[in-house]
N, C-alpha and C positions, 0 to 999 in steps of 0.2 A: 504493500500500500504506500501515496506516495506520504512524503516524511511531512510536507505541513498541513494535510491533513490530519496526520496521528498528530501531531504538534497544536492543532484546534481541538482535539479531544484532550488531552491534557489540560491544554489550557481551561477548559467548559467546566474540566472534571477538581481540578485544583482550586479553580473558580468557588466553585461550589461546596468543598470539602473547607476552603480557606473561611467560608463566609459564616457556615453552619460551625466552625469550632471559635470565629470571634465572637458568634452571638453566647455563646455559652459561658468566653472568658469575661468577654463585658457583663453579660450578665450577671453573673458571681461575683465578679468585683464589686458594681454599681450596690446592689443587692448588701455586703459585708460595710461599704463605705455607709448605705444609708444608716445601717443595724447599729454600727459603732455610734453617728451623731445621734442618736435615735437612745441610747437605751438612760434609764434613769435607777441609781440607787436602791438598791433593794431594803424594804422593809421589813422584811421576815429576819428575824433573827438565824432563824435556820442557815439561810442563806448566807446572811451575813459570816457568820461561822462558819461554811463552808468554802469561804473565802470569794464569794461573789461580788463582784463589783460594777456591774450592773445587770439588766435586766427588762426584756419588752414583751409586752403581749401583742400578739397578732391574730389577726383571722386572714382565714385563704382556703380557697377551694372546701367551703363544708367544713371545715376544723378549725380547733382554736390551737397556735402555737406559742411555747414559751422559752425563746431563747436566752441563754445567760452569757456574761462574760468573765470570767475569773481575771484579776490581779496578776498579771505576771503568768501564772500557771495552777492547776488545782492541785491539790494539796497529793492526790495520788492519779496514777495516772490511769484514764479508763482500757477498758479493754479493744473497746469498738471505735477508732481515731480515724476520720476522713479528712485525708489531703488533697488539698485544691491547688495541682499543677498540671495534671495536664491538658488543660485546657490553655494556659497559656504555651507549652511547648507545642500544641498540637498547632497552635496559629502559627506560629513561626516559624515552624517546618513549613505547611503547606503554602505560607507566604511568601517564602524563601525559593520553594521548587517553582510556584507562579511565578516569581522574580525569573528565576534560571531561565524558563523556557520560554516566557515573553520576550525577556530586555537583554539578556544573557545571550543565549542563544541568536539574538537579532540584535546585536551591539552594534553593528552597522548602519541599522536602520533609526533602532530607535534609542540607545543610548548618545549616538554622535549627529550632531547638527555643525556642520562645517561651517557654516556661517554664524555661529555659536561660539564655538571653539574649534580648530582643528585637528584632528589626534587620531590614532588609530583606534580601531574598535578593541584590542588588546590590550591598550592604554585606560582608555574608557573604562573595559571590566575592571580591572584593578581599580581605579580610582574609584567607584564605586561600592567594590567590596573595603575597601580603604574607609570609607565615609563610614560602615556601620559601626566598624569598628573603633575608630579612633572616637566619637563622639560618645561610646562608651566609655571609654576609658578616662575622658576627657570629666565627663558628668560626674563619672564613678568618684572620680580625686577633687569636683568641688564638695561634691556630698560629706565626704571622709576628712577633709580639711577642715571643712567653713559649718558644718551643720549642727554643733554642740556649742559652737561661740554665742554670745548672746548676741542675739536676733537671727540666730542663725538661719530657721527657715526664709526669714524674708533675705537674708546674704545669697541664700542658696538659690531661690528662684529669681533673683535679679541676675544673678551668674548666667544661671540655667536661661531663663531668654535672651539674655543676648547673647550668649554662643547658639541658640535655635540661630537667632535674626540674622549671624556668621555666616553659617551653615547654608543658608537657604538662598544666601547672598553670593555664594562660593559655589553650590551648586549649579547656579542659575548662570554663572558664568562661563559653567565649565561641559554641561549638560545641556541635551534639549529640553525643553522645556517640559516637556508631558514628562521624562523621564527626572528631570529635577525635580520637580512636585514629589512624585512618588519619592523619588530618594528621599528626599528628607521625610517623609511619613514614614518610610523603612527602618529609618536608624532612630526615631522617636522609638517605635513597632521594636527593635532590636532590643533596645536600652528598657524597654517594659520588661519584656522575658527573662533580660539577663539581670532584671532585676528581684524576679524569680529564683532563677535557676543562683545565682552568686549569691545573694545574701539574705530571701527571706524564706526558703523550703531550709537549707543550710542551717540557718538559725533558729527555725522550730524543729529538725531536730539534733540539734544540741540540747536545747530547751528538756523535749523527752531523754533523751540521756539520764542530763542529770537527775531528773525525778525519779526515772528508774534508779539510779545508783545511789539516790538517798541525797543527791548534794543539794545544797541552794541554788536556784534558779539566779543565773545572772540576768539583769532587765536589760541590757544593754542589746539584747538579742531582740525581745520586744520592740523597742525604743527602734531599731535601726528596721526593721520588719514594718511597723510602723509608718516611718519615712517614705519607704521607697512603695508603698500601697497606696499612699496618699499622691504621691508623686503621680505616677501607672494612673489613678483616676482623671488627673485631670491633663495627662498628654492624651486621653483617650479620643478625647471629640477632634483637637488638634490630627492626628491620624488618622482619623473616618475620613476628612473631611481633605486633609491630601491624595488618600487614594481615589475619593469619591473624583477628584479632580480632573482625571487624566478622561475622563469622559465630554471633557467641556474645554476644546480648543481655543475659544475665546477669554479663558483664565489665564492657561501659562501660556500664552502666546501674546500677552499686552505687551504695553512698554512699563517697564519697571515692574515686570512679574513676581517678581519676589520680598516685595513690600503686597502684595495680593498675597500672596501664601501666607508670610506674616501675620497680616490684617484677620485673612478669613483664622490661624488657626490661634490667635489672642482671642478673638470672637468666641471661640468655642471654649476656647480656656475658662473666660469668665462668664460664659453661658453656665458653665457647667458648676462652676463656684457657686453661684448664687443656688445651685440645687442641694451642692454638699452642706452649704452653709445653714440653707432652709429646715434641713431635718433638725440640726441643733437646737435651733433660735424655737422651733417648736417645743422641743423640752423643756425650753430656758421661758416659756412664756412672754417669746421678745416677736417683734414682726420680722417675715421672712426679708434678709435683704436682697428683693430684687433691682439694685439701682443696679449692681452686680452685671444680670442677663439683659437691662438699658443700655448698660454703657455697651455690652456686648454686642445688643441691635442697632444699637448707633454705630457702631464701629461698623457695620456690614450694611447698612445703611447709606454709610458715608461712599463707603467703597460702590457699591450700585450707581451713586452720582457719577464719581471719579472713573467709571469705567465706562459710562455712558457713549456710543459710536458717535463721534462728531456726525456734524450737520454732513449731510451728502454733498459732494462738490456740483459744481454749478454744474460741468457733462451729463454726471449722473441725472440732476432735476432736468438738463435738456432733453436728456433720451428717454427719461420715464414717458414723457407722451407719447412719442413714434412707435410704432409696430413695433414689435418683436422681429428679429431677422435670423433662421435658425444657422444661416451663413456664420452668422457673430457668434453665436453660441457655439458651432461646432468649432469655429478659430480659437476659441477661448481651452473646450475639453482637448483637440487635438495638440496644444502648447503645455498644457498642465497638467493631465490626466491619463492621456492615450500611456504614456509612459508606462506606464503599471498595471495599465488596463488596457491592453490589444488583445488580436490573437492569439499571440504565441507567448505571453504571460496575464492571466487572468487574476489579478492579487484578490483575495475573498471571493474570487468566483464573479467577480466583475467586469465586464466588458464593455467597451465604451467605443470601440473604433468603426461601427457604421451604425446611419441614424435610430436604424429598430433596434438596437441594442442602449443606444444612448436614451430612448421612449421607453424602454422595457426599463431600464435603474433610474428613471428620472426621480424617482423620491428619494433613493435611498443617493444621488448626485445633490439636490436640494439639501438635503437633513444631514449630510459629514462637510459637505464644501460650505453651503452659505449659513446655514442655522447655527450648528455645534464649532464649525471652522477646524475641525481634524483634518480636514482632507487638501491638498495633498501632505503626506506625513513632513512632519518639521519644515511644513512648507516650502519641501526640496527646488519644486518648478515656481517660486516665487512668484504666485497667484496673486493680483492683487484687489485691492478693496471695490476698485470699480469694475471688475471681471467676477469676482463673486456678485455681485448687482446685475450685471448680465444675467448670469445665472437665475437670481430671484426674479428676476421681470419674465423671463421664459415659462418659468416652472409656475410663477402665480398666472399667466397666460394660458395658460393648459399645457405648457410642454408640448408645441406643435414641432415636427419635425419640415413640414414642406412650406 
């Protein structure tokens, strides 16, 4: 069979694997983050004495549930203990193999934009497997340095955005653009997992260790468990919200892309704070702070201004009145499009080199070239704004060929 069509079943099938194991890790996270601002002092002495240190009632699905949370650790340790990791390793493997046989596999295509940066597609890989790792490592030593100083957390997350703002500043120079986006949701995506897998599955168990072995619990395992959970919450949306991107050519394809990425994923940062924040202030009998997911919809708000399509040039309003010419339109696909799409290479099973073929994909020509703006990839045949406008005047025309 030929190899990218097995390379579309991969991709459909990692797709799909990748999507149903983040719903699960997001879900358990968002789920554990609401439970912690959420629980309140237990009144039972029982409890108390059993070293509980909070405590919520719930109802869900026909039941009533009662979760607790112990101090540090319970006093002995149960027999029945569920750990919640693989659900983030599960993402990051299948995230990773999407990565491989998308952008990996097609580093020519879609990790290098020569008129971007120019480099080899060997270069390229590297420099990208480069990025996940080093902004780990990067994050890992402000966390471990700066995070027990006093103010540490807000030391730490001032750090931590603006090496994001670096990053996406650095990839945007250096990558195409659909694939910068992604990268930097990747190494966000990285830095969750290995925030997992390095110091908070590691730390709980040590935790069991020493309960088994009769020792004191050090809190320091807590405390650091803690950190990097809270962290993981709130890169989350930031990361939905790069990958969700590489669907919408008109994102990382503006001028100053990468204040866009910034923009949309601070947006989602403090969308997301005013949610962590709201379960609290509920216990606290305080009002929820939504100025929080304000400033967040202003901030996305502001950006829908700023990215707004200038006025149409004056060509453009000349020729919206005149017929449609399919002459025009074919001069336009046969410069920008026939490339990838003839005969004798049909990319997605598209063909565009005589007029019943250009009538037959007219929408799906409409909806990647003029609506989405993916098409052509990294805008290889530099298609321009008033040749996408052709395009739209045809295809809302009826898409006449004669």
């Amino acid at each position: 069979m030929d190899t990218a069509y097995l390379l579309d079943w991969a991709n459909l099938l990692l797709r799909w694997a990748h999507v149903i194991t983040a719903i699960a890790w997001i879900g358990s996270s968002f789920y554990f983050v609401f439970l912690d601002s959420s629980l309140t002092k237990p009144e039972d002495p029982e409890l108390v004495n059993k070293g509980v240190d909070g405590e919520l009632w719930a109802v869900h699905g026909g039941g009533f549930y009662h979760p607790q949370k112990y101090l540090v650790a319970p006093k002995q340790m149960p027999q029945n203990l569920h750990w919640f990791y693989w659900e983030s390793y599960s993402t990051w493997l299948t995230g990773f193999a999407l990565f491989t046989v998308l952008y990996l596999f097609n580093a020519a295509t879609f990790l290098v934009d020569k008129s971007v940066y120019d480099w080899s597609a060997g270069a390229a890989i590297g420099a990208s497997l480069g990025f996940l790792v080093a902004f780990w490592f990067v994050y890992d030593t402000i966390c471990r340095t700066l995070g027990r100083k006093k103010n540490g957390d807000l030391i730490v997350g001032v750090c931590i955005l603006a090496f994001v703002m670096f990053a996406a500043w650095l990839a945007c120079q250096l990558f195409a653009g659909r694939a910068a986006f992604l990268l930097v949701g990747a190494m966000l995506a990285t830095t969750m997992s290995a925030n997992v897998f390095v110091w908070i599955i590691p730390g709980q168990r040590k935790v069991v260790a020493q309960l088994k072995a009769g020792l004191p619990v050090d809190p320091v395992y807590g405390w650091r468990a803690k950190q990097r959970s809270v962290h993981n919450t709130y890169f989350t949306l930031p990361v939905l919200i790069a990958m969700l991107s590489n669907h919408y050519g008109w994102l990382y394809s503006a001028k100053g892309n990468w204040l866009v990425l910034v923009a949309l994923m601070l947006a989602g940062a403090l969308i997301r704070h005013s949610f962590v924040a709201r379960h609290k202030a509920g216990v606290q009998g305080k009002r929820a702070p939504w100025e929080y997911a304000g400033l967040g919809v202003a901030l996305l708000a502001g950006l829908v201004v700023w990215m707004a399509p200038p006025p149409p040039s004056a060509a453009a309003i000349a020729a919206a009145g005149k017929p449609i010419n399919f002459a025009e339109v074919k001069t336009v696909i046969d410069q920008r499009c026939v490339l990838c799409h003839n005969a004798q290479l049909q990319s997605k099973g598209v063909a565009l080199h005589t007029p019943e073929l250009v009538k037959q994909h007219a929408q799906a020509l409409y909806q990647q070239a003029v609506v989405l703006k993916i098409m052509p990839m990294n805008n290889a045949t530099q298609i321009t704004d008033d040749e996408r406008a052709v395009l739209k005047r045809w295809f809302e025309a009826g898409a006449p060929v004669n």
